[in-house]
N, CA, C and O atoms as CSV, one atom per row, in Angstrom:
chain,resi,resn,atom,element,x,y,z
A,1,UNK,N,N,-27.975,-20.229,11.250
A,1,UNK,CA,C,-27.878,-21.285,12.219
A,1,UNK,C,C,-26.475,-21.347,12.807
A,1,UNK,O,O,-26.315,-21.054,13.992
A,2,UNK,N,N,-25.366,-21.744,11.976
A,2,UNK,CA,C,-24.430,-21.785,12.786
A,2,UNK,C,C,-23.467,-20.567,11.944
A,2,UNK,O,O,-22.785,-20.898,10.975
A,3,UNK,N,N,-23.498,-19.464,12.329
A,3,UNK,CA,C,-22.747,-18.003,12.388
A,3,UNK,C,C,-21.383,-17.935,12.755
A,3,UNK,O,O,-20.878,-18.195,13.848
A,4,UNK,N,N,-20.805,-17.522,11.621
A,4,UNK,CA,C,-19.421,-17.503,11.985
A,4,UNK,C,C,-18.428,-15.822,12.353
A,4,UNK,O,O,-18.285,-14.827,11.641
A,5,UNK,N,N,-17.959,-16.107,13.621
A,5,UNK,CA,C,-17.462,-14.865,13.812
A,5,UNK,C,C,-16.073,-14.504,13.278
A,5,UNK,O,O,-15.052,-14.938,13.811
A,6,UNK,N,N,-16.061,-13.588,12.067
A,6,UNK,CA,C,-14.956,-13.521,11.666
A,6,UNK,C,C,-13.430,-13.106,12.442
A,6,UNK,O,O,-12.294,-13.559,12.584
A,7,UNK,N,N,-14.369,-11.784,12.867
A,7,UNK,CA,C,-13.740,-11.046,13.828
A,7,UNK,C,C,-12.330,-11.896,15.140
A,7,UNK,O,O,-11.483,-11.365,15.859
A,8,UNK,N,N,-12.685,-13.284,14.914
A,8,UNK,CA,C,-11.798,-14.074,15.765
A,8,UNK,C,C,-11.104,-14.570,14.982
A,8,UNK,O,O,-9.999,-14.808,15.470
A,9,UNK,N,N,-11.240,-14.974,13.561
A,9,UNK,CA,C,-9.857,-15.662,12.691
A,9,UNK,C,C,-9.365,-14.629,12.730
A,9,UNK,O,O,-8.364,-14.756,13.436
A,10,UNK,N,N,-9.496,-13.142,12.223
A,10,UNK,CA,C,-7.806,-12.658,11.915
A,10,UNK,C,C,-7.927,-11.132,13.393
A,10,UNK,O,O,-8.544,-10.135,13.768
A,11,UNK,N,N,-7.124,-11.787,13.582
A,11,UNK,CA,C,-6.492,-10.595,14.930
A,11,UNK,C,C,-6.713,-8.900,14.286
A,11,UNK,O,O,-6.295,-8.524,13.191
A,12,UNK,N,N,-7.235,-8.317,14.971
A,12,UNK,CA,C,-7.375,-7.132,14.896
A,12,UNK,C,C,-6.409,-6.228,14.401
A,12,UNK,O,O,-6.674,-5.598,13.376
A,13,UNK,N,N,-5.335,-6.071,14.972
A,13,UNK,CA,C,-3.975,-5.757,14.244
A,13,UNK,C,C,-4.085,-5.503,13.145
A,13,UNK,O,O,-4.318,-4.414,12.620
A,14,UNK,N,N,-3.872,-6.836,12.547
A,14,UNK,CA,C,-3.161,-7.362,11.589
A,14,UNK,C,C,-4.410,-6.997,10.342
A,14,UNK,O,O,-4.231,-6.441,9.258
A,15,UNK,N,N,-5.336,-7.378,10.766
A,15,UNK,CA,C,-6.951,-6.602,10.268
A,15,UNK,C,C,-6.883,-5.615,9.106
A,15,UNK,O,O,-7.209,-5.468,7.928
A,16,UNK,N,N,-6.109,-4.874,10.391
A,16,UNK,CA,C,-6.146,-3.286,9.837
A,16,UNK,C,C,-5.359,-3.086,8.753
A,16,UNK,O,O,-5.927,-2.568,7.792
A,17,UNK,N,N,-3.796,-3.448,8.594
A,17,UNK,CA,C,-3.002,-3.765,7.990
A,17,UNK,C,C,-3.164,-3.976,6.712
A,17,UNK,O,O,-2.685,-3.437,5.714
A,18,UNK,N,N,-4.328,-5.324,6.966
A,18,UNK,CA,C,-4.574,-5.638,5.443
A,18,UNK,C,C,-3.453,-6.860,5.209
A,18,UNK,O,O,-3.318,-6.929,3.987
A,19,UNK,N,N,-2.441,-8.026,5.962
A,19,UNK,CA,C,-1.381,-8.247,5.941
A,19,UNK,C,C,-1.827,-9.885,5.188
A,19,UNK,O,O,-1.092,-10.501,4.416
A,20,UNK,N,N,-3.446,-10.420,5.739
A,20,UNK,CA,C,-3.629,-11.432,5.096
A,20,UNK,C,C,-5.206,-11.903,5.183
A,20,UNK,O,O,-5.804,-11.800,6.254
A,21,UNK,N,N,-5.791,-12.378,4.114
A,21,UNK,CA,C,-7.140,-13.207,4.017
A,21,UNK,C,C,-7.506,-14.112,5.160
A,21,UNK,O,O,-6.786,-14.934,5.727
A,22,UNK,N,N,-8.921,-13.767,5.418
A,22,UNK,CA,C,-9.268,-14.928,6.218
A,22,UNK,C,C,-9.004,-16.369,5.941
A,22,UNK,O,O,-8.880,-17.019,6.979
A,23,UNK,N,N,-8.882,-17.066,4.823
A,23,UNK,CA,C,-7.414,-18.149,4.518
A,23,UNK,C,C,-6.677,-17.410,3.680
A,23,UNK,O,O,-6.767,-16.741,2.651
A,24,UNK,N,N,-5.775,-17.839,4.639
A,24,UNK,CA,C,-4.580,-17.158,3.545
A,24,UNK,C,C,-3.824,-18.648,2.985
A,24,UNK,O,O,-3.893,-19.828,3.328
A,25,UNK,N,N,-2.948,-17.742,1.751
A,25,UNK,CA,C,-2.908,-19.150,0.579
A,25,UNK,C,C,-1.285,-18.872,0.898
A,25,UNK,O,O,-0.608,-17.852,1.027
A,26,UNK,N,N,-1.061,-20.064,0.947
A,26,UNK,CA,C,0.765,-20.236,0.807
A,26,UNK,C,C,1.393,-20.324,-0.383
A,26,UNK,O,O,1.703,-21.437,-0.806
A,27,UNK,N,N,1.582,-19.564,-0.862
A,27,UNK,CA,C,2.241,-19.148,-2.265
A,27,UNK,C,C,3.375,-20.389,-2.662
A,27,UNK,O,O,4.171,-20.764,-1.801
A,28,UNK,N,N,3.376,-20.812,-3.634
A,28,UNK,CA,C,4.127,-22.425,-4.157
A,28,UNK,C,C,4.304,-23.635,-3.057
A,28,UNK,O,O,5.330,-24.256,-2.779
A,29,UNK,N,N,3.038,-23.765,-2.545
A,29,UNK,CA,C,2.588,-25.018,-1.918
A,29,UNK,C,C,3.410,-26.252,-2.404
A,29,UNK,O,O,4.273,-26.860,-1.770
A,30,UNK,N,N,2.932,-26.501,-3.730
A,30,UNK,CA,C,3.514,-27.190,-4.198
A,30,UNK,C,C,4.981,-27.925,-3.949
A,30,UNK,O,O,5.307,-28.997,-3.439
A,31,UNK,N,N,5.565,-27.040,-4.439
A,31,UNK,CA,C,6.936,-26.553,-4.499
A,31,UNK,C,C,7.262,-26.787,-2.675
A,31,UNK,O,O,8.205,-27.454,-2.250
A,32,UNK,N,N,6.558,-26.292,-2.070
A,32,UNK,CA,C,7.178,-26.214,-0.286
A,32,UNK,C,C,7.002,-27.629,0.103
A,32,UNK,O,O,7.776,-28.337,0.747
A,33,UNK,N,N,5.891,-27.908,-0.383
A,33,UNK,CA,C,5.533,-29.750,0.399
A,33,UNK,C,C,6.517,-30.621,-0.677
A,33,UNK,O,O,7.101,-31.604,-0.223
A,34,UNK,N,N,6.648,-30.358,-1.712
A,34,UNK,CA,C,7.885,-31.371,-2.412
A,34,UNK,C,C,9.367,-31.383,-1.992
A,34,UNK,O,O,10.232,-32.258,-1.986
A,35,UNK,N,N,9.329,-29.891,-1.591
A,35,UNK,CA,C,10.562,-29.312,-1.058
A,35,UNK,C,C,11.157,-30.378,0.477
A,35,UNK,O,O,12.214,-30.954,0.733
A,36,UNK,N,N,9.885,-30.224,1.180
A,36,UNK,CA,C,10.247,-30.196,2.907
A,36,UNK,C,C,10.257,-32.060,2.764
A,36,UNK,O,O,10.912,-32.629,3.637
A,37,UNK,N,N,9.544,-32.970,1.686
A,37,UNK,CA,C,9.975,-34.122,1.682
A,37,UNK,C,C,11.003,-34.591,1.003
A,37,UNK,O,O,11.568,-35.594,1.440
A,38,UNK,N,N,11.276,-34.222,0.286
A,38,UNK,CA,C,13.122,-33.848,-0.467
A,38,UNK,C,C,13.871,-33.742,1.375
A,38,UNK,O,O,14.673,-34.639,1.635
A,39,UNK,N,N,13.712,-33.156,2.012
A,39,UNK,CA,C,14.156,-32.771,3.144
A,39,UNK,C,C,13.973,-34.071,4.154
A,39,UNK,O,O,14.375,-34.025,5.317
A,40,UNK,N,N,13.449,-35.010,3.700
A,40,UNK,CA,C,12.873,-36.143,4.778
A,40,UNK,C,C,11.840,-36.030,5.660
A,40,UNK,O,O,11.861,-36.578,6.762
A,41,UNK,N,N,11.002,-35.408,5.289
A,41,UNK,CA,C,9.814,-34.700,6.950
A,41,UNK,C,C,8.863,-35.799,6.237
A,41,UNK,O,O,8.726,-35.715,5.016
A,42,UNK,N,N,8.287,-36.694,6.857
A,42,UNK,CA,C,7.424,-37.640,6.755
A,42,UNK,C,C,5.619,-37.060,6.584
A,42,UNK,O,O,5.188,-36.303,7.454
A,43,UNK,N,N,4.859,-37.421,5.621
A,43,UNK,CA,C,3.222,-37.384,5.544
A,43,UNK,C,C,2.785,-36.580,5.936
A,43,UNK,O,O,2.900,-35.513,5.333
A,44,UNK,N,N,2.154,-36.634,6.978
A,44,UNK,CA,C,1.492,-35.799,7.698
A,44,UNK,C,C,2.126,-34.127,8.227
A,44,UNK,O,O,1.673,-32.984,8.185
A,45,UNK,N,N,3.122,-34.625,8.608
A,45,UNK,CA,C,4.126,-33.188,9.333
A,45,UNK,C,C,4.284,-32.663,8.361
A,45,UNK,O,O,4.758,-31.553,8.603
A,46,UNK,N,N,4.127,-32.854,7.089
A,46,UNK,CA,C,3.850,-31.881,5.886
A,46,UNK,C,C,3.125,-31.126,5.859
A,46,UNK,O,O,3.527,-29.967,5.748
A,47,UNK,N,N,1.571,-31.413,5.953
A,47,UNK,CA,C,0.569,-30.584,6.013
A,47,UNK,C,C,0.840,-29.965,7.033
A,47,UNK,O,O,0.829,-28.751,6.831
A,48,UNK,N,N,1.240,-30.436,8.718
A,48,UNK,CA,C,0.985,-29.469,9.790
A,48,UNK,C,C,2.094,-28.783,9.427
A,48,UNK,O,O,1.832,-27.728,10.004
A,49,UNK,N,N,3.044,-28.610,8.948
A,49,UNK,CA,C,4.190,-27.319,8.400
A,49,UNK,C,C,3.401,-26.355,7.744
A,49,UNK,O,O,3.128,-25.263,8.240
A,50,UNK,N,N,2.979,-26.797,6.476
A,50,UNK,CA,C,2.190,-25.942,5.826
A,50,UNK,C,C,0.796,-25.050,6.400
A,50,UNK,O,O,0.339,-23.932,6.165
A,51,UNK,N,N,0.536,-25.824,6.987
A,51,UNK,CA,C,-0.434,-25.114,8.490
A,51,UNK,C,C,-0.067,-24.283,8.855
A,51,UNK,O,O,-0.499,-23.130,8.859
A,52,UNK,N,N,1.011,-24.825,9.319
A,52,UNK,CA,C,1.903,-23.679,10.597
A,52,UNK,C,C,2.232,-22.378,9.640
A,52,UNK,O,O,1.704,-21.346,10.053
A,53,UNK,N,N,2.722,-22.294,8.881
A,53,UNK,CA,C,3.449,-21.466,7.803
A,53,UNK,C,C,2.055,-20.413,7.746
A,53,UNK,O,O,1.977,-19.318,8.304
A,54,UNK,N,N,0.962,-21.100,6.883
A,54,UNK,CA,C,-0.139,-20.089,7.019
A,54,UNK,C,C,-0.590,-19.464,8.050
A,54,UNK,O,O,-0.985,-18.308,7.898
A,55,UNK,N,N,-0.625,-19.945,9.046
A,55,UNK,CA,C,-0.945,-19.801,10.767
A,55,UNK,C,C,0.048,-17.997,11.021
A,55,UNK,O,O,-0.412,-16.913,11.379
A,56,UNK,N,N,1.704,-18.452,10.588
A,56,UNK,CA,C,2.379,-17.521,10.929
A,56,UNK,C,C,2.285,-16.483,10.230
A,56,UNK,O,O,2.820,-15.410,10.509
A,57,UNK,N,N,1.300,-16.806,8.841
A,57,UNK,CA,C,1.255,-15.703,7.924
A,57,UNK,C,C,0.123,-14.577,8.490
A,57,UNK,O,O,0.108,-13.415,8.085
A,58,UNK,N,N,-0.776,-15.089,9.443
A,58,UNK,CA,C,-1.377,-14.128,10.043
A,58,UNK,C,C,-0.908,-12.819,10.853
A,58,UNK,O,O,-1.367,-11.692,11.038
A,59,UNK,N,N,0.238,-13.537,11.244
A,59,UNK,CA,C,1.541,-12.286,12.586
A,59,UNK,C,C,2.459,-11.689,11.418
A,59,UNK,O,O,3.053,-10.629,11.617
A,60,UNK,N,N,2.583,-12.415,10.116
A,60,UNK,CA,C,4.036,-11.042,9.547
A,60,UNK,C,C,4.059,-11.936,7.878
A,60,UNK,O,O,3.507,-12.946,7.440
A,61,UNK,N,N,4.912,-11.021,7.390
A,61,UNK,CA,C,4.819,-10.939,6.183
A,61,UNK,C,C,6.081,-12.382,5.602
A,61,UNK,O,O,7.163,-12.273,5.025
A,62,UNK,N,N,5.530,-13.292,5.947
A,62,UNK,CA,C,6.721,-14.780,5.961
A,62,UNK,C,C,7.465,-14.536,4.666
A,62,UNK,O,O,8.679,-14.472,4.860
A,63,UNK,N,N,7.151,-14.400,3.567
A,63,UNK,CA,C,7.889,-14.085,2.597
A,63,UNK,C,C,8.869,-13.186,2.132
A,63,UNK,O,O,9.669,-13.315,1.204
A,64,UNK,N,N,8.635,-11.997,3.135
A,64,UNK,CA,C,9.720,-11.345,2.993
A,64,UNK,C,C,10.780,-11.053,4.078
A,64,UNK,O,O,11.619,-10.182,4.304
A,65,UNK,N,N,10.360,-12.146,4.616
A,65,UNK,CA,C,11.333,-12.059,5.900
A,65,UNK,C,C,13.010,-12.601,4.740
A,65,UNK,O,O,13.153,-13.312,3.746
A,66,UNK,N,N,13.974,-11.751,5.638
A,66,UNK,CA,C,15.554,-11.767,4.929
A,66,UNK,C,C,16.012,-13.313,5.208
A,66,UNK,O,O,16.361,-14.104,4.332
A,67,UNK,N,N,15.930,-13.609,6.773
A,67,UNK,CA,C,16.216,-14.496,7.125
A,67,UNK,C,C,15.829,-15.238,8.550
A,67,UNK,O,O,14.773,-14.677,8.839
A,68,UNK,N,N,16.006,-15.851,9.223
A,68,UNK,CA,C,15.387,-16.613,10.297
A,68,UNK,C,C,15.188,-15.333,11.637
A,68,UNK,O,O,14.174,-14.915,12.196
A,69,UNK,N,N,16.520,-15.021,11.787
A,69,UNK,CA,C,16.585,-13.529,12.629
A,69,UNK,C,C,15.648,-12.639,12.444
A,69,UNK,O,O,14.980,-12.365,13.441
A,70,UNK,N,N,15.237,-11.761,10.836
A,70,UNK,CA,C,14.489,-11.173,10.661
A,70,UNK,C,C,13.344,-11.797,10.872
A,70,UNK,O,O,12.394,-11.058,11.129
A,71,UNK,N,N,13.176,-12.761,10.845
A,71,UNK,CA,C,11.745,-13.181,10.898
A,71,UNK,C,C,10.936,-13.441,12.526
A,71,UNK,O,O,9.744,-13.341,12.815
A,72,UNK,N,N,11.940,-13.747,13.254
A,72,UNK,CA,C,11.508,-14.046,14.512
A,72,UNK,C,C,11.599,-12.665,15.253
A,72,UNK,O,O,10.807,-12.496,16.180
A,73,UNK,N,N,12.374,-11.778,14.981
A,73,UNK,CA,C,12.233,-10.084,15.249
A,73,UNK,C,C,10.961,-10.022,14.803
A,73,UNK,O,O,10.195,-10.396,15.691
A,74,UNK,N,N,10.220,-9.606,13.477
A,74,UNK,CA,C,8.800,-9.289,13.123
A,74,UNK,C,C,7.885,-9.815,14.338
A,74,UNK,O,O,7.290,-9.207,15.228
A,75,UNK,N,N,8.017,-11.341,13.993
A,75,UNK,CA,C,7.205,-11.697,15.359
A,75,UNK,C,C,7.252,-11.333,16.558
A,75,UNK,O,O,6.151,-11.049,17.029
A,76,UNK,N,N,7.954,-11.252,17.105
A,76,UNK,CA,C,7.941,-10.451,18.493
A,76,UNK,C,C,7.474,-9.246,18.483
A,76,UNK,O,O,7.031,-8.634,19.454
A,77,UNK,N,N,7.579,-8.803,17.165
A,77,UNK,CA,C,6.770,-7.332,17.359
A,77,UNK,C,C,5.345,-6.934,17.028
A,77,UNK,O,O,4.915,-5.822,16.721
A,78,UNK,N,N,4.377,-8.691,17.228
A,78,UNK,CA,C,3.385,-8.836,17.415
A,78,UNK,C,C,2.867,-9.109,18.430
A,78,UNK,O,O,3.123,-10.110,19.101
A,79,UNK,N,N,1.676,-7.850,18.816
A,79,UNK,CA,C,1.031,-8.606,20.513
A,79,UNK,C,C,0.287,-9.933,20.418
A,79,UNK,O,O,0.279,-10.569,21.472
A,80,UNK,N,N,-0.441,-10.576,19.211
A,80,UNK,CA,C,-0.989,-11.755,19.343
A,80,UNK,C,C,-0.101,-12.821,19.501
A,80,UNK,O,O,-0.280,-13.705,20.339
A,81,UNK,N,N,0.740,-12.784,18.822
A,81,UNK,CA,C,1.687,-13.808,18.740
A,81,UNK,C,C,2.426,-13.913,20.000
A,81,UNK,O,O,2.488,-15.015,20.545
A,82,UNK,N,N,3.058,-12.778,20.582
A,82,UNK,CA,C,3.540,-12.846,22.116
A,82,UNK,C,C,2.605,-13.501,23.083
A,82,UNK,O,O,2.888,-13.988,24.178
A,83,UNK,N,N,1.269,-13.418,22.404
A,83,UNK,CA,C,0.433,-14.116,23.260
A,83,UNK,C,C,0.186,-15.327,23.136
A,83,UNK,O,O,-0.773,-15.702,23.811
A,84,UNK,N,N,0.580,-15.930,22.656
A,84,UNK,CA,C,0.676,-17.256,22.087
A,84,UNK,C,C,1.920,-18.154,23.148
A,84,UNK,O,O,2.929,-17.632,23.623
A,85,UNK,N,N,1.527,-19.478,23.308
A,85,UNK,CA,C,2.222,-20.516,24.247
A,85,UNK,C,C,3.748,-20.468,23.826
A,85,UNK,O,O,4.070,-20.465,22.638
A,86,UNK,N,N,4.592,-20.433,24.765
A,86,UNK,CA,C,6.300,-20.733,23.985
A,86,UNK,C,C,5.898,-22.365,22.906
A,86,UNK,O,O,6.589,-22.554,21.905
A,87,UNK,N,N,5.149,-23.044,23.148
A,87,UNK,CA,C,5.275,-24.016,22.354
A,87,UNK,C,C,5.173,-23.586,21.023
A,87,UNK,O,O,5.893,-23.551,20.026
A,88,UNK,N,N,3.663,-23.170,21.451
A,88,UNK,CA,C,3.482,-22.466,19.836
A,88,UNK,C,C,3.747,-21.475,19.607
A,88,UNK,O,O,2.669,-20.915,19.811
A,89,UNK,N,N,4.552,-20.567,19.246
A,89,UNK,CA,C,5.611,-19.768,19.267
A,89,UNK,C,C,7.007,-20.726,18.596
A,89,UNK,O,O,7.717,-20.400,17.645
A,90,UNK,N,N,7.078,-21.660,19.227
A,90,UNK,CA,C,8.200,-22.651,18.706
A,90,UNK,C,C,8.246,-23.331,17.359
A,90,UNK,O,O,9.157,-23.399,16.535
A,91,UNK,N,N,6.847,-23.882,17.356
A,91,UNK,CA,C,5.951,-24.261,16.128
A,91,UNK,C,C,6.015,-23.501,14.939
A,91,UNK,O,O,6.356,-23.867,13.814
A,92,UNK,N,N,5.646,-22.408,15.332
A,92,UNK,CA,C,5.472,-21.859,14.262
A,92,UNK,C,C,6.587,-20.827,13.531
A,92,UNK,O,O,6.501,-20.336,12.405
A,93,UNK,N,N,8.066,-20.587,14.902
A,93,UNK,CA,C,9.033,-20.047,14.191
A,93,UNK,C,C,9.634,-20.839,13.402
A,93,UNK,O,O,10.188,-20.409,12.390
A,94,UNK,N,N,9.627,-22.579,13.840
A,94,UNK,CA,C,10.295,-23.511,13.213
A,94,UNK,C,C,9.804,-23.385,11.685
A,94,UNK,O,O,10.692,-23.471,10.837
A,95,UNK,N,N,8.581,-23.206,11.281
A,95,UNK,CA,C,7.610,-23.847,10.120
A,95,UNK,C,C,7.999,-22.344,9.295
A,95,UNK,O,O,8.539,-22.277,8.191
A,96,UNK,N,N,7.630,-21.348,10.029
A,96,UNK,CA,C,8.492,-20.422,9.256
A,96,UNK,C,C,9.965,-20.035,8.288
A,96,UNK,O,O,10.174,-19.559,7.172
A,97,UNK,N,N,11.049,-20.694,9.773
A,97,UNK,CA,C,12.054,-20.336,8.755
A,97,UNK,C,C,12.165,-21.771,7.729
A,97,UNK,O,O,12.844,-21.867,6.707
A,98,UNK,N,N,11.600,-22.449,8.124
A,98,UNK,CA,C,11.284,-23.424,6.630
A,98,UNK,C,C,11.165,-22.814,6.164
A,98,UNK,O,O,12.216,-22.180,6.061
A,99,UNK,N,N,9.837,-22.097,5.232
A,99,UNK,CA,C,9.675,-21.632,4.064
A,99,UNK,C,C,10.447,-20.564,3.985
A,99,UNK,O,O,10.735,-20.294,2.819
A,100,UNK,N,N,11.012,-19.664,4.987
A,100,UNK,CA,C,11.938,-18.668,4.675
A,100,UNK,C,C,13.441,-19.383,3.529
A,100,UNK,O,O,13.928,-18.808,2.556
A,101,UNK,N,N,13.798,-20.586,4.029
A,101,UNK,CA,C,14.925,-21.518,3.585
A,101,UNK,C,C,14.373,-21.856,2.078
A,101,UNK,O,O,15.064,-21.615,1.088
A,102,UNK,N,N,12.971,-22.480,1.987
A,102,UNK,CA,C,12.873,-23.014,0.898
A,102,UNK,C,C,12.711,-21.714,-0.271
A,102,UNK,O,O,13.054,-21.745,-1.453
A,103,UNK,N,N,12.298,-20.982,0.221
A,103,UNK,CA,C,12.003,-19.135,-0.959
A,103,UNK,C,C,13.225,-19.126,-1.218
A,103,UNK,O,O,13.560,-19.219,-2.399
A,104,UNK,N,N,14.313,-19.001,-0.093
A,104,UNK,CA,C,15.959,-18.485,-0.926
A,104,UNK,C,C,16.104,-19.616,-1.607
A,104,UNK,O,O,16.122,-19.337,-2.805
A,105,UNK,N,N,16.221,-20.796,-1.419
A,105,UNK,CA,C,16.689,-21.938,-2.116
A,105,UNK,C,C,15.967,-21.647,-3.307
A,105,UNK,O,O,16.747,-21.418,-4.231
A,106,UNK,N,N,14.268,-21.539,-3.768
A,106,UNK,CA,C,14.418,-21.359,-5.130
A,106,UNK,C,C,14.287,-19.885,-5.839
A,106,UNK,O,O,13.719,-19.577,-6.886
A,107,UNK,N,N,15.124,-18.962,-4.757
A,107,UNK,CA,C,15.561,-17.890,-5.925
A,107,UNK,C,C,17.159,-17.610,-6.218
A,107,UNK,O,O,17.816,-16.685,-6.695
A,108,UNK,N,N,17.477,-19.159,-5.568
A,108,UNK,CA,C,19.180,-19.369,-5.977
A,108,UNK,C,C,19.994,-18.296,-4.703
A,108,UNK,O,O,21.126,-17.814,-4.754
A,109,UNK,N,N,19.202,-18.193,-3.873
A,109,UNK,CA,C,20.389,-17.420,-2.836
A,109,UNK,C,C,20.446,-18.724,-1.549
A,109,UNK,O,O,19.547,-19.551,-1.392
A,110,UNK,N,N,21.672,-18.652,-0.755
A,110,UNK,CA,C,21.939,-19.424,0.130
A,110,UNK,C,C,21.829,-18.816,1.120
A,110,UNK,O,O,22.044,-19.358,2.204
């Protein structure tokens, strides 16, 4: 009855790759949403961070990005994501180098 086309959650690309699950899981959730309100980000804009974060995990490998630079390089060197609104594009580099910040913070690098 109501059929779901996979083929439209994860971009073709990235598909192939193998880079992430049709949901993909944000590795120490926990830890990121305790983190980003330690940080002052109010209720809700929690979850849509954590959104966003998974969202970006579809275009590149968020976790191993070095740092904010490296990370917004990867992205650009995605055609879906170039295809994507400057807003969102904005959205989601922001929500990124969050968790890029909060990973070094808890493996003790600055």
């Amino acid at each position: 009855m109501f059929g779901l086309d996979y083929s439209r959650v994860v971009p073709s690309e990235n598909r192939q790759q193998g880079l992430f699950a049709a949901r993909a899981t944000l590795p120490q959730e926990e830890g990121f949403r305790s983190w980003l309100a330690e940080q002052g980000t109010k209720g809700r804009v929690v979850s849509d961070v954590c959104s966003r974060v998974r969202r970006t995990m579809r275009y590149v490998r968020v976790a191993e990005a070095e740092d904010g630079d490296a990370l917004w390089s990867e992205l650009l060197k995605n055609k879906e994501f170039r295809a994507l609104s400057g807003a969102v594009q904005s959205q989601l580099k922001r929500a990124g180098l969050l968790y890029v910040k909060f990973l070094r913070g808890t493996r003790g690098e600055q």
